[in-house]
N, C-alpha and C positions, 0 to 999 in steps of 0.2 A: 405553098407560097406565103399563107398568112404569118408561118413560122421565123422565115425568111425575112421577111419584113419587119417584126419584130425586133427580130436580132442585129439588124442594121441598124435600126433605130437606138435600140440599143447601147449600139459602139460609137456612135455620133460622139459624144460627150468627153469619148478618151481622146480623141483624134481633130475634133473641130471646137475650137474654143473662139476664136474672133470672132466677136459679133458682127454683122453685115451694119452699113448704117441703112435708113430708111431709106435714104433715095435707092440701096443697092436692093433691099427688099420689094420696094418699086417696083424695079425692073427684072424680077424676078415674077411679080404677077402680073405685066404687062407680057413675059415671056408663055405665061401661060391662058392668056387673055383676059384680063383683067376681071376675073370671075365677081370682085367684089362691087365692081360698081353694076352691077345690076342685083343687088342685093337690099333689104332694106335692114340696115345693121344697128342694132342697139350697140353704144360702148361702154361697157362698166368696170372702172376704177376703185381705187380704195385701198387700204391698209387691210381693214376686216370685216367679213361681212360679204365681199364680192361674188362669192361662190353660193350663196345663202338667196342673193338680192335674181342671181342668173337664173337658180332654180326657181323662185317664187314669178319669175317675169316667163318662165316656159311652162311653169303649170296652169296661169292664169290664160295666157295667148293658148293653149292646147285647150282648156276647158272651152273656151269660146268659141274654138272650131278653127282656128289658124293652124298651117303647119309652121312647126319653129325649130332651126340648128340652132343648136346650144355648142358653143367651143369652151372649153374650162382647163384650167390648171389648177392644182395640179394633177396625175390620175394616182389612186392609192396602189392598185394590183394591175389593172391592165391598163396600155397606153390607148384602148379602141375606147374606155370611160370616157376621154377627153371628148368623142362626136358624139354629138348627141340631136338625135330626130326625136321631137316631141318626147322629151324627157327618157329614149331608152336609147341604146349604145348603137349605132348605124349599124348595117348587116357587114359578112365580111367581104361581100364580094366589093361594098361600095371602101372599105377603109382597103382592100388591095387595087383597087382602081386609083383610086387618090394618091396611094404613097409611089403607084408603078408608073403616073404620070410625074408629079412634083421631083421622082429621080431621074425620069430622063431630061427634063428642063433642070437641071441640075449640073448634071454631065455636060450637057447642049453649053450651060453658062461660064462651066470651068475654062472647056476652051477657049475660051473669050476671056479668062484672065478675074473672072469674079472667083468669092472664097466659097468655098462650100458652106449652106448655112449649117447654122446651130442647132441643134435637138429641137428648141422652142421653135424658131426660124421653122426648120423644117413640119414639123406639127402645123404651125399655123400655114403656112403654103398649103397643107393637106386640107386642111376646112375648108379655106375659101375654095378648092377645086371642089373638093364633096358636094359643100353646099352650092355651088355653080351648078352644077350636075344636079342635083336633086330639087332645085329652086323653091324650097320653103317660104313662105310667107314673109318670116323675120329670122334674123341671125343674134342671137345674143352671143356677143361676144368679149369675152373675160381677157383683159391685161396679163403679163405675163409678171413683171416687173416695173414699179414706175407709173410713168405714161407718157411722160413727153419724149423719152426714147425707145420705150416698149415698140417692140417688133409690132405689134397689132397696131400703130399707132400709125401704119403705112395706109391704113383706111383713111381718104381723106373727107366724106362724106355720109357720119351714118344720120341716122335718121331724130337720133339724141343720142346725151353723153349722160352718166349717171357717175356718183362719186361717193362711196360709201363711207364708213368712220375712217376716219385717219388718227394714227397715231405711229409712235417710232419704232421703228421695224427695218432692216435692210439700211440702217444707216451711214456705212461706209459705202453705197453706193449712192444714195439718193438725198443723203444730207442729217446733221445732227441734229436741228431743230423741228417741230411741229410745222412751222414756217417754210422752209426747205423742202420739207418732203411734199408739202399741199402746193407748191408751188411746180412739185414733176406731177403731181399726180393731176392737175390744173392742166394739161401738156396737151391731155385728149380734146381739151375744150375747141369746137370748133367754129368759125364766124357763123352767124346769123342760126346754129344749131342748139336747140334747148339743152341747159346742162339742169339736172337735177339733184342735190346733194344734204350731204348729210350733214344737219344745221347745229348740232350739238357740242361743236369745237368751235370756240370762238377765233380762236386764230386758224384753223385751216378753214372757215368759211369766213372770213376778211379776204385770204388770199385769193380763194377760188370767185368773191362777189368781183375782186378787182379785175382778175381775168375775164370775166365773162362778158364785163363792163369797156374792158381795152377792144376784147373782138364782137360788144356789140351780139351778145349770146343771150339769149329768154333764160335768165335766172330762176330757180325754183326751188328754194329752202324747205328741208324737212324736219320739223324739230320734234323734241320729245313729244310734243302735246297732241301729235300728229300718229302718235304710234298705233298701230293696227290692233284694236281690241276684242275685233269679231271674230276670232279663233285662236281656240286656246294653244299654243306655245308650249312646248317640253322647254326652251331656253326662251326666257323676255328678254333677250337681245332680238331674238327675231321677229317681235312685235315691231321694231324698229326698220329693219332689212323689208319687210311686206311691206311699210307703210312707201318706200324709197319704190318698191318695184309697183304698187296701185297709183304712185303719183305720178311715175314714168306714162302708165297706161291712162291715167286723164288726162295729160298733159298732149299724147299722142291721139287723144279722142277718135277712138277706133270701133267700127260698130261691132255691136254686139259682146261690149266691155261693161256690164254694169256690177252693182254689189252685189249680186247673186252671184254672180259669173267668178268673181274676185273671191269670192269667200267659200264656194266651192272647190278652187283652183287652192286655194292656199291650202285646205283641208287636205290636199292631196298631195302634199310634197314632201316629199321623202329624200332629205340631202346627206347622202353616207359619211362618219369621221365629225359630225358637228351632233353634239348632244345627241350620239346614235346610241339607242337601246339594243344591245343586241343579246342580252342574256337578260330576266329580270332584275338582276343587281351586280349589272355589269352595261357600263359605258364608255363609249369611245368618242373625244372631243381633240379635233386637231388645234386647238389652243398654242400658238407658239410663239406669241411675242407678249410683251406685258399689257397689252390692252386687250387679246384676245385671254389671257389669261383672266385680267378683272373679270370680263363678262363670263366667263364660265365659272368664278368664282360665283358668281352673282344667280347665277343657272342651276349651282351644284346645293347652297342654300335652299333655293325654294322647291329644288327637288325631293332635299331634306326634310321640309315644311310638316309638321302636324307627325312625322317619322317615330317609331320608339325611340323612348334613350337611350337603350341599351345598344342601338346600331350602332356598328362601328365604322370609320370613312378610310379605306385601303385606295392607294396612288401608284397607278404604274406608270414613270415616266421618264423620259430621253427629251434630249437637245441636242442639235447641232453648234459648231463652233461659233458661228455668224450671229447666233442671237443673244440679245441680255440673258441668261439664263441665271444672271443671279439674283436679279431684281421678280423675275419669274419665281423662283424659290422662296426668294424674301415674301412674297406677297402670298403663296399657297401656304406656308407657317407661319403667318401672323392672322390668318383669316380664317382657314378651315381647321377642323379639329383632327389634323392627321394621327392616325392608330398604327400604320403602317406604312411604310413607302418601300417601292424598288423598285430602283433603276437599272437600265439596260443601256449598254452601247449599241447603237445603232450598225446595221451594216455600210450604210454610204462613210466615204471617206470624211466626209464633214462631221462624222458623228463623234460626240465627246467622251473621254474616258468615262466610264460610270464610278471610279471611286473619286474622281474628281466632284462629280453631282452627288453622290454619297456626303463627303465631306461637307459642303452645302447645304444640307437636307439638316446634318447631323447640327453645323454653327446655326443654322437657321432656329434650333429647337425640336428638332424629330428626331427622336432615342431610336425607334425601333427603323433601321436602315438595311436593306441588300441588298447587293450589285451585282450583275450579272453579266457576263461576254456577249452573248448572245439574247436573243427575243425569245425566243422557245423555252427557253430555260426560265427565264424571269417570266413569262406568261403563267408556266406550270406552276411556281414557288408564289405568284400572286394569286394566283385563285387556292394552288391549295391551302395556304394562312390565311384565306378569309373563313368568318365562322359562318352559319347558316344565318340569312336575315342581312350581314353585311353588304358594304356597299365598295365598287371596284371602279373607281372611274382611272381610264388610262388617257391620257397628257402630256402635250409638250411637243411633240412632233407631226406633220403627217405623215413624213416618214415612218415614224411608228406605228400609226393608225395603219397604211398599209400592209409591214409586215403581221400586223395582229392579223386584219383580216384575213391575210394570208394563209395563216395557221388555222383560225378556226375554219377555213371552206376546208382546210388539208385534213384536218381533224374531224368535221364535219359536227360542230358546236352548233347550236342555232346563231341565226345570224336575220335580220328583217330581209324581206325582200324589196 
């Protein structure tokens, strides 16, 4: 059955393209009894960071003794990553219960002239009934896109809202300025509900202070100075993401929340495709827009810190069509001392020619370029052109962070647990 499932899921995306709007999302968990309002739902937004701040708010509520779902996007290898019970994948009996209710209120809804939901649509109908059924403690619940139209955005009372960096990303959907976008992702913010957010962008915390201030929302700015220093970081972006997800948990003054609690919880978090070591000189960071790109530039230096000289810095990476990928490229050849690069086309249809990002590579300033059809191919020709001691960071997609993983469990490479 779990196979079944899968493979529906699957085909969702060739077949069902119109988004539902929220009021029809609504009445799609009203069809199934409104699982979420008996839930106590964290809602976390953002540009980058979101998935970082989800895991740092399930490790710390888990060390304390809460039980916590965890809903995320996107998943890299399997779609069951997305549920998550106190930080590990729900079992399958509970992710075939979920999707074998959310399809018969499906079916039930069509007759009735509503559209079939979306891939996202339908995942997210699958948590709220999971977590219905399973009644965890807390629901951390991750945006899909946006926020003021985001499918998750049919929760109309969680218990806070959180709002991580923003910067530009998905701009023909959500807007060309800083401004714009902080204004959809501001969307989640709800009356009289604490919003917490990330104080570092002067223009998207103007927008999200004015929102909070129209509906009347306990404001909570996080700025650098605030950044979480009590455990050491593979990437100091995530000094920042811990500080946003301990400020959520003071702010919700929850017993048995102290800085013991917080600092053993962060010790213990493990978020796959974000500054993941999974060889010793080999990393995988889903970096895909030019802000998430800064920060791992920023991540890949001080990983380099104190390093020999003679190391050398090897880039395996892909984009899809939807993103700046030029300004992405611009910024990894003017900052990192690239020795090597190869690119790969991606399999999703959004993925970009690679002699296109080759050419890129090449006007940016990296001589030594090769492109590949395929991931398997370009995995094998990156690692085997590194020398011994080199360093192998792959970039640019999570699509590609998936397919990699994909290869080394197939190959059976190390990989963390």
């Amino acid at each position: 059955m779990e196979e079944q499932a899968r493979a529906y899921l699957d085909q969702i995306p060739f077949w069902t393209r119109k988004k539902n709007t929220l009021d029809a999302v609504g009445d799609f968990l009203k069809a199934l009894g409104d699982p979420q309002k008996r839930m106590k739902i964290i809602h976390v937004a953002g540009t980058n960071g979101k998935g970082s701040v989800c895991a740092d708010l399930t490790a710390i509520l888990t060390q304390a003794g809460y039980r916590v779902g965890t809903f995320i996007s996107p998943h890299l290898v399997d779609v069951k990553e997305r549920f998550l019970l106190n930080g590990r994948q729900i079992s399958e009996e509970a992710f075939e219960a979920g999707f074998c209710r959310v399809r018969a209120v499906t079916e039930a809804m069509m007759e009735q002239g509503y559209c079939h939901p979306t891939f996202f649509e339908f995942v997210f109908l699958m948590a709220m009934t999971i977590y219905g059924e399973l009644q965890p403690d807390f629901v951390v619940l991750e945006t899909g896109l946006g926020g003021r139209l985001d499918t998750t955005n049919a929760v109309d009372r969680p218990v806070v809202c959180v709002i991580t960096s923003i910067s530009l990303d998905h701009t023909m959907y959500l807007g060309d300025t800083i401004a714009k976008i902080a204004s959809e992702k501001a969307g989640i913010i709800k009356p009289g509900i604490p919003i917490i957010f990330d104080d570092n962008q002067p223009e998207a915390s103007a927008v999200i202070r004015a929102k909070a201030m129209e509906v009347h929302a306990p404001a909570y700015p996080v700025g650098e100075e605030k950044s979480y220093r009590d455990v050491k970081f593979v990437a100091p972006y995530q000094a920042m993401n811990a500080a946003l997800a301990v400020e959520v948990l003071r702010v919700l003054n929850l017993p048995g929340i102290t800085d013991k609690t917080c600092r053993k919880g962060l010790e213990q978090v493990h978020w796959p495709g974000r500054m993941e070591q999974v060889e010793p000189d080999i990393w995988l960071d889903g970096a895909h827009n030019p802000g998430g790109i800064r920060a791992f530039i920023r991540a890949v230096k001080e990983t380099a810190a104190g390093k020999a000289s003679g190391e050398q810095l090897h880039l395996l990476f892909a984009a899809v069509s939807d993103k700046d990928y030029h300004e992405m490229i611009r910024m990894l050849c003017r900052e990192l001392p690239l020795s090597r690069v190869t690119v790969v086309h991606l399999s999703s249809e959004r993925g970009l020619d690679p002699e296109i990002l080759a050419d890129q590579f090449r006007s940016a300033g990296c001589a030594q370029v090769e492109a590949f059809g395929n991931t398997k191919e370009a995995l094998h020709a990156a690692i085997a052109g590194k020398g011994s001691g080199d360093r192998l960071y792959v970039v640019g997609s999570l699509y590609l962070i998936g397919e990699i993983k994909k290869l080394l469990q197939e190959t059976g490479r190390k990989q963390d647990a």
